[in-house]
C-alpha positions as CSV (number, residue, x, y, z in Angstrom):
1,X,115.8,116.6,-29.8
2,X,113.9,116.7,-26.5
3,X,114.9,118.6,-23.9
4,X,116.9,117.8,-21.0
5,X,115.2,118.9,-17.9
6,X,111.6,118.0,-19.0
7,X,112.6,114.7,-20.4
8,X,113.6,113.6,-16.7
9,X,111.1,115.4,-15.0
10,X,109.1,112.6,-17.3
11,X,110.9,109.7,-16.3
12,X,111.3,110.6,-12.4
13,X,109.9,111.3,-9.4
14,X,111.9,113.6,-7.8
15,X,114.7,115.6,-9.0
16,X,117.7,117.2,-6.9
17,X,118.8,120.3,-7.3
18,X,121.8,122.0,-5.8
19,X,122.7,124.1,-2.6
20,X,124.1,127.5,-2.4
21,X,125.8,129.8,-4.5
22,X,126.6,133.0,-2.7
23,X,127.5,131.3,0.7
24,X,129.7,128.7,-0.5
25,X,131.6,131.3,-3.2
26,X,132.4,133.1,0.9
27,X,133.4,129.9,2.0
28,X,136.0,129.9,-1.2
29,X,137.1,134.1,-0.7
30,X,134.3,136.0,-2.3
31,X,134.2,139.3,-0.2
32,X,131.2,141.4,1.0
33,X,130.5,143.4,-1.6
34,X,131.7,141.7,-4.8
35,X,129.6,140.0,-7.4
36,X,130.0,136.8,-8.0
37,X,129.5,136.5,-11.7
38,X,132.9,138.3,-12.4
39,X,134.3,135.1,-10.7
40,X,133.0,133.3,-13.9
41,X,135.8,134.9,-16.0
42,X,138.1,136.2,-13.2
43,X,137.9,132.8,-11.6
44,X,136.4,130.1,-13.5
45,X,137.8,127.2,-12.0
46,X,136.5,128.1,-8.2
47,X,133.1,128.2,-10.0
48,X,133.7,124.5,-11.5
49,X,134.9,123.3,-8.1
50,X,131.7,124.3,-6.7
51,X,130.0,122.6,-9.4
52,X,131.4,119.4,-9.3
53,X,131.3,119.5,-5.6
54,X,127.6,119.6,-6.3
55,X,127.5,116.9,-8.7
56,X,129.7,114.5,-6.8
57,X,127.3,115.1,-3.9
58,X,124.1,113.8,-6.1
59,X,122.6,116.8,-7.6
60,X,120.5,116.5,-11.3
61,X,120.1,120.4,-11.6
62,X,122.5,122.9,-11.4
63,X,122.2,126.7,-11.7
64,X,124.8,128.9,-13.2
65,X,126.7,131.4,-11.1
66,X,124.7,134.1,-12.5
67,X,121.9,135.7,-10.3
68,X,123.1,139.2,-10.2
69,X,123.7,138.4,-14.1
70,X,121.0,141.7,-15.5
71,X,122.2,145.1,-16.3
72,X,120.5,146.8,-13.4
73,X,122.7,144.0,-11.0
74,X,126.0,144.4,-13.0
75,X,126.2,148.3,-12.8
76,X,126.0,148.7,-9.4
77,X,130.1,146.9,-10.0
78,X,130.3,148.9,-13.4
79,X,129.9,145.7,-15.6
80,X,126.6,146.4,-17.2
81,X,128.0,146.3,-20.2
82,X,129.2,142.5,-19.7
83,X,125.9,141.2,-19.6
84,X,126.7,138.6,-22.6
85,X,129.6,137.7,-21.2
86,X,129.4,137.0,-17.8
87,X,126.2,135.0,-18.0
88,X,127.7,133.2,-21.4
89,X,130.6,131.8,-19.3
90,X,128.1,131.1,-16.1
91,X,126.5,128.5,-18.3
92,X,129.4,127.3,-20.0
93,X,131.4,126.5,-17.0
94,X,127.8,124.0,-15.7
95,X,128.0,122.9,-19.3
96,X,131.0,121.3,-19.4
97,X,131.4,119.9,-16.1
98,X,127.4,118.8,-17.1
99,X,128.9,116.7,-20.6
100,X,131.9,115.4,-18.6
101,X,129.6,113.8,-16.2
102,X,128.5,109.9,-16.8
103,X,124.8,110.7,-15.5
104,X,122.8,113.3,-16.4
105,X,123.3,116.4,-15.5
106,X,120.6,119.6,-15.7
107,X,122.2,123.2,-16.4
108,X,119.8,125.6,-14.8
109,X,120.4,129.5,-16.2
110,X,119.8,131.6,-12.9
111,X,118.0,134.9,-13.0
112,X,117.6,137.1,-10.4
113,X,115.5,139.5,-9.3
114,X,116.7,143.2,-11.0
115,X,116.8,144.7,-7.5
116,X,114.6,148.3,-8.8
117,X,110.9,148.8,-8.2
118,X,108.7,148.6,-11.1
119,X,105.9,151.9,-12.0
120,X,103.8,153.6,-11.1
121,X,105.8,153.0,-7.1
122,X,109.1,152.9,-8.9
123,X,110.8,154.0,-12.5
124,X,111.3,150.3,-14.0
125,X,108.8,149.7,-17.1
126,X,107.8,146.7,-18.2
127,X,109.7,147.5,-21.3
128,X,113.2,148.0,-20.0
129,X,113.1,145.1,-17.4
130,X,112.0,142.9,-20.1
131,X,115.1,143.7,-22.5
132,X,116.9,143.2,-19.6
133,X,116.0,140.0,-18.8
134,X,115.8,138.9,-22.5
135,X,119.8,140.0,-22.8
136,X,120.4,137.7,-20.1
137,X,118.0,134.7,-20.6
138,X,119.5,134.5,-24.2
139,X,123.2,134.6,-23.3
140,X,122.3,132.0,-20.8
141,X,120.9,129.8,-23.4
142,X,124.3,130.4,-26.0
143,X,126.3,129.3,-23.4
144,X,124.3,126.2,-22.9
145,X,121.4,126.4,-20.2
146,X,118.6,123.7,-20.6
147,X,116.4,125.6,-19.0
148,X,116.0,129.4,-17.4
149,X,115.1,129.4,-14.2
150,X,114.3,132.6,-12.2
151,X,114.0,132.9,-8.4
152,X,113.8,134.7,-5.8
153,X,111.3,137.2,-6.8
154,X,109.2,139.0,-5.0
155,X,106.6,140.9,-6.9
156,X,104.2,139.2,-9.5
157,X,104.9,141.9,-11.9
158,X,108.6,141.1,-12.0
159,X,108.2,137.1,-12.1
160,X,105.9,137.6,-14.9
161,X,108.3,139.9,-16.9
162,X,111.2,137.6,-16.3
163,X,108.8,135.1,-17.8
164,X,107.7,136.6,-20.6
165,X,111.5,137.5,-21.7
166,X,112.8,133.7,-20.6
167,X,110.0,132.1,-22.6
168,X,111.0,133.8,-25.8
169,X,114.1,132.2,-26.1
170,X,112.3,128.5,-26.4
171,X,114.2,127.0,-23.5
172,X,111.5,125.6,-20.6
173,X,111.2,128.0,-17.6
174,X,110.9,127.5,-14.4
175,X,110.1,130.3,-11.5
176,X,110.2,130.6,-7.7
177,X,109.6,133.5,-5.5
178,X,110.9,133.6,-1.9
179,X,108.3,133.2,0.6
180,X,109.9,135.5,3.7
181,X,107.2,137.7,5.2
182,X,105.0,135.7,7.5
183,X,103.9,133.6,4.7
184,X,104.2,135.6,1.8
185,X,106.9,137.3,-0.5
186,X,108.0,140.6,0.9
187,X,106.0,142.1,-1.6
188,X,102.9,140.3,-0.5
189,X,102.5,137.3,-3.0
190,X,101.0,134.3,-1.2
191,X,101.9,130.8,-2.3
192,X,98.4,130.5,-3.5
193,X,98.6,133.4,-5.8
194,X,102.2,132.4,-6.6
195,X,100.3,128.9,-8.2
196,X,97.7,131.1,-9.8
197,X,100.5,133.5,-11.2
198,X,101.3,130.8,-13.7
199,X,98.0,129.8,-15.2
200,X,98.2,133.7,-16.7
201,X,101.1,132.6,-18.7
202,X,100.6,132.0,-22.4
203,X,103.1,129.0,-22.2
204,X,102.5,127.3,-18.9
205,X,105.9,126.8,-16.8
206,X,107.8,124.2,-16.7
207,X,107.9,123.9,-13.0
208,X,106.9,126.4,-10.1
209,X,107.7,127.1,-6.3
210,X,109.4,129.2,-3.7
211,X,113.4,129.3,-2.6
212,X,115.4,131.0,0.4
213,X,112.7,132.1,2.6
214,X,113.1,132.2,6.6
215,X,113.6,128.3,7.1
216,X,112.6,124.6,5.9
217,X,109.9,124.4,8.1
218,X,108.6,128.0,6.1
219,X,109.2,126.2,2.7
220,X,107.2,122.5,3.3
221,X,104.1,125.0,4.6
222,X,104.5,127.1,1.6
223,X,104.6,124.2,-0.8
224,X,101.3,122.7,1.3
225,X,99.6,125.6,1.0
226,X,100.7,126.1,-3.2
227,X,99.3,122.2,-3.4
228,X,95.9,123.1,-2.1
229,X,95.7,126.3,-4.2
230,X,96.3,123.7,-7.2
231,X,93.8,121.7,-6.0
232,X,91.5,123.9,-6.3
233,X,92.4,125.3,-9.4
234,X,92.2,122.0,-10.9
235,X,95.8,122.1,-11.6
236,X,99.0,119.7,-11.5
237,X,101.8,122.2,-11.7
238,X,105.6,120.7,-10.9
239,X,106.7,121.8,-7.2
240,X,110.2,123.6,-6.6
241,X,111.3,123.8,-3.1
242,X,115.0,125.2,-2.2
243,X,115.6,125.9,1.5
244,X,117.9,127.8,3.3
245,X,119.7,125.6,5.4
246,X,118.5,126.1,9.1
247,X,118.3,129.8,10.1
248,X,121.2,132.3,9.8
249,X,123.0,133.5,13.3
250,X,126.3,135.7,13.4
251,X,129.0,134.0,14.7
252,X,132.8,135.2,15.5
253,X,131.1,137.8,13.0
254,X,130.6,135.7,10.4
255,X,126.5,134.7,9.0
256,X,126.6,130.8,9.7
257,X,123.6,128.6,8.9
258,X,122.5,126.4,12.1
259,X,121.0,123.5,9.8
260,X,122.9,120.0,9.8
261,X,123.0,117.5,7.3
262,X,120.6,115.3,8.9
263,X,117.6,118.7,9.5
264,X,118.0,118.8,5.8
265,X,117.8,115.4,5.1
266,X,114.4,115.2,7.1
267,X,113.3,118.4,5.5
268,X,113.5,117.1,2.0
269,X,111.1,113.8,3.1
270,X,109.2,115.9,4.4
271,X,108.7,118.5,1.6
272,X,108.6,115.2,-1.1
273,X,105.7,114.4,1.2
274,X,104.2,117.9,0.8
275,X,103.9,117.8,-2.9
276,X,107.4,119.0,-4.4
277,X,109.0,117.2,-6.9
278,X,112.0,119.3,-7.7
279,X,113.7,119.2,-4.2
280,X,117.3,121.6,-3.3
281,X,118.6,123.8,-0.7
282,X,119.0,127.7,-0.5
283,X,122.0,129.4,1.5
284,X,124.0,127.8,3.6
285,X,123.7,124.7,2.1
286,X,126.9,122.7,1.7
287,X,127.4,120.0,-0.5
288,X,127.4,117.5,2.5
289,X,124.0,119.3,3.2
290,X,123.2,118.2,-0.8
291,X,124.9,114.4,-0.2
292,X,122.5,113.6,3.1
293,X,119.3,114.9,1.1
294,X,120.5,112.1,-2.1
295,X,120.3,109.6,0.7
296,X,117.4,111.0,1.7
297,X,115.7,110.4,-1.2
298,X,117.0,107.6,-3.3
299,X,113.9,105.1,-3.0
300,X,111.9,107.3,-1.2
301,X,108.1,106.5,-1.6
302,X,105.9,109.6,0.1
303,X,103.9,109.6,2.7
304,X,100.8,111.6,3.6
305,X,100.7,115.3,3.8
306,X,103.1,116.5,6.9
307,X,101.0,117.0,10.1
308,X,101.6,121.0,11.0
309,X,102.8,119.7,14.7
310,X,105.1,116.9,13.4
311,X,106.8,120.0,10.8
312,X,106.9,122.0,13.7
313,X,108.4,119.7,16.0
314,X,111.4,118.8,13.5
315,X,112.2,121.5,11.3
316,X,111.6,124.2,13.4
317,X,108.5,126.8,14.0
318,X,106.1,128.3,11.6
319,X,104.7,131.5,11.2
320,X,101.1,132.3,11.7
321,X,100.3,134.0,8.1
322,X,101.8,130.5,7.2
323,X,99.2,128.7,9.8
324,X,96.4,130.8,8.5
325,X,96.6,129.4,5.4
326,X,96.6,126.3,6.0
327,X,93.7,126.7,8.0
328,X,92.0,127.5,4.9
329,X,92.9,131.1,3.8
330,X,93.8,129.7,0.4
331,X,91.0,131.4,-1.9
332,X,92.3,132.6,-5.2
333,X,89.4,133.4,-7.0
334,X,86.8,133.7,-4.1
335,X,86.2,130.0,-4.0
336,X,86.7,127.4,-1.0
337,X,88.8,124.6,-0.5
338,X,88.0,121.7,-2.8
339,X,86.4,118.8,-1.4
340,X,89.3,116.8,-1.6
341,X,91.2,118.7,0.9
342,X,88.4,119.5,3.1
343,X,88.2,115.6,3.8
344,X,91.8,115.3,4.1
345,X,91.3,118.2,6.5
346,X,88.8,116.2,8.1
347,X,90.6,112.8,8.4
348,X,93.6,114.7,10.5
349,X,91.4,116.1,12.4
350,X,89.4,113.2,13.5
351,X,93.0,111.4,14.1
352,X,94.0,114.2,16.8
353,X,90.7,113.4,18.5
354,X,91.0,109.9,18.7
C-alpha cells in the first residue's frame, strides 16, 4: 500500500497543515506548566475537539498532541515512563477522527526537540537521544501516524538524530527547525544549511522547512532563502512553512497573537509564491486563522517570487540576517548563487529602476 502523505504530496500542489497546539489546548484550560500530552489520556476528547476543529476548518495534515512526547520532556512532569503511551494515544485520537473523515486526512506524529544540550557543550550522546527519539517515533507509528514529523529544532545535531531514529521505523519523515535568531535557529543554523542538512541523510526527507519563528514575514524570507540554497544545490526538496500567527503581545496578562485571519490568509499566497508547498500556521493560530488560509488557497496558481518591500509592507518587517541573505549570503559549500537566481535577481532589480 502507498502511503498516505506522499501519495498526495503526488497528486497536489499544496497541502494544508494545521494551526496550534499549545495555544489553543490554553484556550481549552491547559495551565502554565502542564504538559499537554497527559491531556491525550486525561482528556482525550478536548484533544479530538481540537482536531476536528482543524479538519472542519480545511486542513490535510494534522500533528498529534505529542511534542513534549520523549523521555527527557515527560520527566520534567514525572511521566517518562509513559512514553509509549502517551504518544500511542496522541496518534490514535488524529487517527480516528482521520478514518471518520470523508476526505483525506494526514496524521502527522509530532516530535519535539528533547530540550538538553548535546556533547561535548552538554551531557546528551548521540546514543541516548537517539533511543529516545526511536521510543517515541515507534509508538507514534503503532498508534497510527503516516508520517513523523519533527520540528522545532534548533541544532543540526539534534534534527539529524531525530532523523536517524524516525527513519528507522519506515514511516516518511519530515523536519523543520525554527528560524528565530535574526535569520537563523537559535543555535545558528541558517535556512541554507537547514536545505543542505538533508542531502546528508541516507534516506532523503520527505519534506523540509522551518515553523514558529518570530513572524510570517520571518517564515516567507526563510523559505526564499532555503529555495535559492536548493537552487544551487541542484535540488527539489518539498517546502514546509508553519507561522506563528502575527507576533505575541501580553494582554490583561495573557500572550495573545496580533495576526487576523486575513494577515494569514495573505501570508500563505505569499509563502505558496516563495516556494512552499506544505503550507500551516504555528501558535496562535485558530482554526478560523486555518479556514481563511483554505480560501486562500483553493485554486491558487503562484505568482513570482515575493518582492522583499511588498513582504515587508504586508506581513510585517524582516530582520537583517534575514535581508543579508537574500542579498546573496546563501553559500553552502563556498559556491555563488546559481545563474538562475542571479537573473531573477537581476530582472527585480531592473524593475525598481524603471
Amino acid at each position: 500500500m502507498s502511503n498516505l502523505f506522499t501519495r498526495l504530496l503526488k497528486e497536489r500542489a499544496y497541502l494544508l497543515a494545521d494551526g496550534a497546539l499549545g495555544t489553543n489546548l490554553f484556550s481549552m484550560g491547559l495551565q502554565t506548566g502542564d504538559a499537554p500530552e497527559l491531556w491525550n489520556i486525561d482528556h482525550p476528547e478536548r484533544i479530538a475537539d481540537l482536531c476536528q476543529q482543524f479538519i472542519d476548518a480545511g486542513s490535510d495534515i494534522l500533528l498529534t498532541n505529542s511534542f513534549g512526547g520523549t523521555r527527557y520532556r515527560l520527566k520534567l512532569h514525572n511521566a517518562e515512563n509513559r512514553v509509549t503511551e502517551l504518544n500511542h494515544a496522541a496518534a490514535q485520537i488524529v487517527k480516528q477522527k482521520a478514518d471518520a473523515c470523508e476526505r483525506d486526512i494526514v496524521v502527522a506524529g509530532s516530535m519535539g526537540p528533547t530540550g538538553e544540550i548535546f556533547e561535548p557543550t552538554g551531557t546528551l550522546t548521540y546514543n541516548d537521544a537517539y533511543a529516545a527519539f526511536k521510543e517515541q517515533a515507534e509508538a507514534l507509528k503503532e498508534g497510527g501516524a503516516d508520517v513523523l514529523w519533527i520540528e522545532t529544532i534548533s541544532a543540526s545535531e539534534e534534527a539529524k538524530v531525530a532523523y536517524d531514529a524516525a527513519v528507522s521505523t519506515g514511516l516518511p519523515v519530515v523536519y523543520t527547525m525554527s528560524i528565530d535568531t535574526n535569520g537563523r535557529t537559535m543555535m545558528g543554523v541558517t535556512p541554507a544549511e537547514l536545505v543542505q542538512l538533508g542531502t546528508q541523510f541516507e534516506q532523503p526527507p520527505s519534506a523540509c522547512g522551518t515553523n514558529c519563528g518570530i513572524g510570517a514575514s520571518e517564515v516567507v524570507a526563510a523559505i526564499m532563502n532555503m529555495k535559492i540554497a536548493a537552487e544551487q544545490n541542484q535540488i527539489d526538496p518539498v517546502l514546509v512553512a508553519k507561522a506563528n500567527c502575527g507576533i505575541p503581545e501580553y494582554v490583561d496578562g495573557k500572550i495573545v497573537y496580533s495576526g487576523t485571519p486575513e494577515l494569514m490568509a495573505q501570508y500563505a499566497r505569499l509563502v505558496a509564491d516563495a516556494g512552499a508547498r506544505i503550507i500551516g500556521g504555528c501558535c496562535g493560530t485558530t482554526p478560523s486563522h486555518i479556514a481563511a488560509m483554505r480560501d486562500a488557497l483553493d485554486g491558487y496558481q503562484p505568482g513570482p517570487k515575493p518582492d522583499l518591500s511588498i513582504l515587508e509592507q504586508t506581513l510585517g518587517e524582516v530582520t537583517s540576517g534575514a535581508k543579508a541573505q537574500l542579498g546573496g549570503d546563501l553559500s553552502v559549500a563556498g559556491g555563488s548563487l546559481s545563474g538562475a537566481a542571479r537573473e531573477r535577481r537581476s530582472r527585480r532589480g531592473a524593475r525598481r529602476s524603471s
